[in-house]
C-alpha positions as CSV (number, residue, x, y, z in Angstrom):
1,X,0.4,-87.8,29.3
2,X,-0.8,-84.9,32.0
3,X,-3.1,-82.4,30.2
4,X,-1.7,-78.5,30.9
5,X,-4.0,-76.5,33.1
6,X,-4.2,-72.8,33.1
7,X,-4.1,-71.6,36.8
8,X,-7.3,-70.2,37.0
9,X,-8.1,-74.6,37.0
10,X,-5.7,-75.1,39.6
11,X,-7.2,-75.7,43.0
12,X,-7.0,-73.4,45.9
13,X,-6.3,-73.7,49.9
14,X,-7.5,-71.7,52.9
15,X,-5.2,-68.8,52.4
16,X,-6.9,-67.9,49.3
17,X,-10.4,-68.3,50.3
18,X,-9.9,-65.8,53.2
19,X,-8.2,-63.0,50.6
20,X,-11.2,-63.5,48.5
21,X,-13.6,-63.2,51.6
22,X,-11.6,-59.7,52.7
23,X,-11.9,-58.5,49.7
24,X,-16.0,-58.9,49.5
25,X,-15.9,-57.5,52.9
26,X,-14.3,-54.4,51.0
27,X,-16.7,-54.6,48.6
28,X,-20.0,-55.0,51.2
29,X,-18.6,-51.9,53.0
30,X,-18.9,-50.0,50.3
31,X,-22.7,-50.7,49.3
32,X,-21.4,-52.4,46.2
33,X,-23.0,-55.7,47.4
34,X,-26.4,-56.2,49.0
35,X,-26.6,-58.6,52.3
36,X,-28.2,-61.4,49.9
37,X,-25.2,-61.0,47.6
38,X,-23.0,-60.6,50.4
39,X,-23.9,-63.9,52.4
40,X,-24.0,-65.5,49.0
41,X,-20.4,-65.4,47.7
42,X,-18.7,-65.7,51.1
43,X,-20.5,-69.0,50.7
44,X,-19.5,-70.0,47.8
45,X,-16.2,-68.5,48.5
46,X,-15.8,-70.8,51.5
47,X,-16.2,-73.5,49.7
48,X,-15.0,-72.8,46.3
49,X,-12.1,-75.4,45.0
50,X,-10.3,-73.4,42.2
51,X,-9.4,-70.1,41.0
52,X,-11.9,-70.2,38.7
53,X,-14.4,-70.4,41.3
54,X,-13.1,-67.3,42.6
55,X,-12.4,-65.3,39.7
56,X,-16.5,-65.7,39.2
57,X,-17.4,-63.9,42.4
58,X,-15.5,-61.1,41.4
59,X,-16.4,-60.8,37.6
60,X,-18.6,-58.0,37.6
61,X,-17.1,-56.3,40.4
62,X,-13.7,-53.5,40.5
63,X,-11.2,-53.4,42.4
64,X,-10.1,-54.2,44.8
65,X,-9.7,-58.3,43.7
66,X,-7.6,-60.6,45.6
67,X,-4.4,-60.8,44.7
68,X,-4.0,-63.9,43.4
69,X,-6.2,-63.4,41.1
70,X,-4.0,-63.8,37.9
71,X,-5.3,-62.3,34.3
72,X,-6.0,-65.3,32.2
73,X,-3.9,-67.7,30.8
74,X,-4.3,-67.5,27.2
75,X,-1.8,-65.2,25.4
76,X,-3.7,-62.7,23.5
77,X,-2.6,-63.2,19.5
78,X,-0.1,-60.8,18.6
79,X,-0.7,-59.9,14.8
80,X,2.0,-60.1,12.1
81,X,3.7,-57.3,11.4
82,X,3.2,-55.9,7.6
83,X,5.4,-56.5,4.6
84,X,8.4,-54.1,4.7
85,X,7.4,-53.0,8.3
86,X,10.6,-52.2,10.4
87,X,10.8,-51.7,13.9
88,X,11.4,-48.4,15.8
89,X,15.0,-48.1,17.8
90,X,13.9,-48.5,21.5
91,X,15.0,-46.0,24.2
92,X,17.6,-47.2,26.0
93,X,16.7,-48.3,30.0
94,X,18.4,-46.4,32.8
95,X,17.3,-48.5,35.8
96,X,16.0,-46.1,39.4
97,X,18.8,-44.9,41.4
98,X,19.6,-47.3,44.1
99,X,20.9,-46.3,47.3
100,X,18.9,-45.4,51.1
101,X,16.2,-43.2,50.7
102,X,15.5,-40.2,52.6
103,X,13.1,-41.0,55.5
104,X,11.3,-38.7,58.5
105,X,12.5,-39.7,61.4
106,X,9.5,-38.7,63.7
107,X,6.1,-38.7,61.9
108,X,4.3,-35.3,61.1
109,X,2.0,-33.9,64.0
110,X,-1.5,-34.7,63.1
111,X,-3.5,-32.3,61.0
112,X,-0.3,-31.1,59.6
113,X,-0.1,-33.4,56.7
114,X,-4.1,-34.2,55.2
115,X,-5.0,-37.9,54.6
116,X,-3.7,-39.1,51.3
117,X,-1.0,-36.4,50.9
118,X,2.8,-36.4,51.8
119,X,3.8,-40.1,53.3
120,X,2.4,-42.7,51.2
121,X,3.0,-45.7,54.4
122,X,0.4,-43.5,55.8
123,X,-2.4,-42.3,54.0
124,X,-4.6,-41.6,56.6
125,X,-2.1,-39.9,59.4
126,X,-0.8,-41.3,62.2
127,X,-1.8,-42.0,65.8
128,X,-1.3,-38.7,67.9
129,X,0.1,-41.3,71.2
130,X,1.6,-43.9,69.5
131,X,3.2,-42.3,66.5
132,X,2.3,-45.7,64.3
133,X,0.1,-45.5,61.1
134,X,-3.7,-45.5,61.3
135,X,-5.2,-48.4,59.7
136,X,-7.7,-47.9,56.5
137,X,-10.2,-49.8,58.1
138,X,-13.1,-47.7,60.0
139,X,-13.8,-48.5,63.1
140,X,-17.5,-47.2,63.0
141,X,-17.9,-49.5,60.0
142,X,-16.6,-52.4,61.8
143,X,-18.5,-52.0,65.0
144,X,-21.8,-51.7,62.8
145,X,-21.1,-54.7,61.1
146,X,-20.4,-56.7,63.8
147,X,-23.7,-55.5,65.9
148,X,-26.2,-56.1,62.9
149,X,-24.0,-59.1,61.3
150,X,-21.8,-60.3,64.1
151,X,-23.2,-63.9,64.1
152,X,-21.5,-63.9,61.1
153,X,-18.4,-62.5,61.9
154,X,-18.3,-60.0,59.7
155,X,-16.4,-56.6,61.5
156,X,-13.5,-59.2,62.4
157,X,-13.9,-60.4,58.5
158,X,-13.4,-56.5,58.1
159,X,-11.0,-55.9,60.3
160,X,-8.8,-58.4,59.1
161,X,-8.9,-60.8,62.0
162,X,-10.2,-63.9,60.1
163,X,-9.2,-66.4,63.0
164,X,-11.8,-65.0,65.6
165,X,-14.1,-64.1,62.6
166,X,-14.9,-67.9,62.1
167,X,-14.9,-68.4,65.6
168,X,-17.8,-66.0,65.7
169,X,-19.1,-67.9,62.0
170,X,-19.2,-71.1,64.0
171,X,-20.5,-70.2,67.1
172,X,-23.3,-67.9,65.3
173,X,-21.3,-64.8,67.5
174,X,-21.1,-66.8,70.8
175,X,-25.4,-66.8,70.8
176,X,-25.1,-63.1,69.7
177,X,-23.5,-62.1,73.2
178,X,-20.2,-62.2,71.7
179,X,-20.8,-60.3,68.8
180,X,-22.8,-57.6,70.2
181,X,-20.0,-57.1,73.1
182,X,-17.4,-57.2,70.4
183,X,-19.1,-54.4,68.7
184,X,-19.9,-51.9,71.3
185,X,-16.2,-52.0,72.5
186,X,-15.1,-51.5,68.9
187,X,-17.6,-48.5,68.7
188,X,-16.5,-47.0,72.0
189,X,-12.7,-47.8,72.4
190,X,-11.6,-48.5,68.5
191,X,-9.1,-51.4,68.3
192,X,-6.6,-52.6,65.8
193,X,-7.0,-54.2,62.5
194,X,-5.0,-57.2,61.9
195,X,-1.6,-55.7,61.2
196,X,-2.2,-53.8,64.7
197,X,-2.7,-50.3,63.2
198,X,-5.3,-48.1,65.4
199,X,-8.7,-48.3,63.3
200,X,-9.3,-45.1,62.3
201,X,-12.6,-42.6,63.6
């Protein structure tokens, strides 16, 4: 009686719509979107309905995608194998050892390890105080964002903090006082992204 949907028909809550609004963020960062653009699909992402909706705003754009983003749901047509045709014995599966891995105890000093290279929890290197990971989120980018597009809420948008980003969307950056605070402390001072990881320089 009920007609199967695929998921990219089935509709989408709050949770989604913020992944899909971080990951334009990403995307405006990095000059792959213009403002226009940019202001453009965060609107229709905030009010986009179904995956499908979603899935549009990111068509013509790489990675990084939210990650519910699922590939589509029709199977691709697997053709039939020839006449005669018989398959090829399979290697047999040895599943990866199991067990406690090997772990530093104390992170690397900084500048012994380059970003990118040796522990993969921490790409960039770790705070020199604190010991804990730096975040990949630049805290000159987020401080510029939020001075020239903090009405919006952008930097917090960026920095992963979506709660006080819409407080700044709603209240249009608390007049623009908020905002342009909120930026000059993250210029000066840094801050945290939204798994508290230092923003990095």
């Amino acid at each position: 009686m009920s007609e199967a949907f695929g998921p990219e028909q089935q509709r989408i809550g709050n949770q989604q719509r913020e992944e899909a609004i971080t990951a334009l963020n990403d995307h405006f960062a990095m000059a792959r979107l213009d403002i226009g653009e940019y202001q453009e699909r965060v609107n229709r992402a905030s009010v986009a309905q179904s995956y499908f909706e979603l899935a549009e705003l990111f068509r013509d754009l790489p990675q990084p995608h939210p990650p519910f983003l699922a590939p589509p749901s029709v199977p691709f047509a697997v053709p039939a194998p020839p006449p005669g045709y018989q398959p090829q014995p399979t290697q047999p599966y040895y599943p990866p050892p199991t067990g406690p891995q090997p772990q530093y105890a104390v992170p690397p000093p900084p500048g012994m390890v380059p970003p990118g290279y040796g522990n993969p929890a921490a790409p960039y290197g770790f705070d020199p105080i604190t010991g804990v990971p730096l975040s990949d989120k630049s805290k000159i980018a987020a401080g510029v964002l939020q001075l020239f597009l903090g009405n919006l809420g952008i930097g917090r948008f960026y920095t992963g903090h979506v709660g006080i980003a819409v407080a700044q969307l709603l209240t249009c950056g608390g007049c623009g006082i908020w905002s342009l605070i909120d930026g000059i402390i993250i210029l000066v001072n840094g801050g945290t992204d939204a798994q508290g990881r230092k923003l990095r320089d």
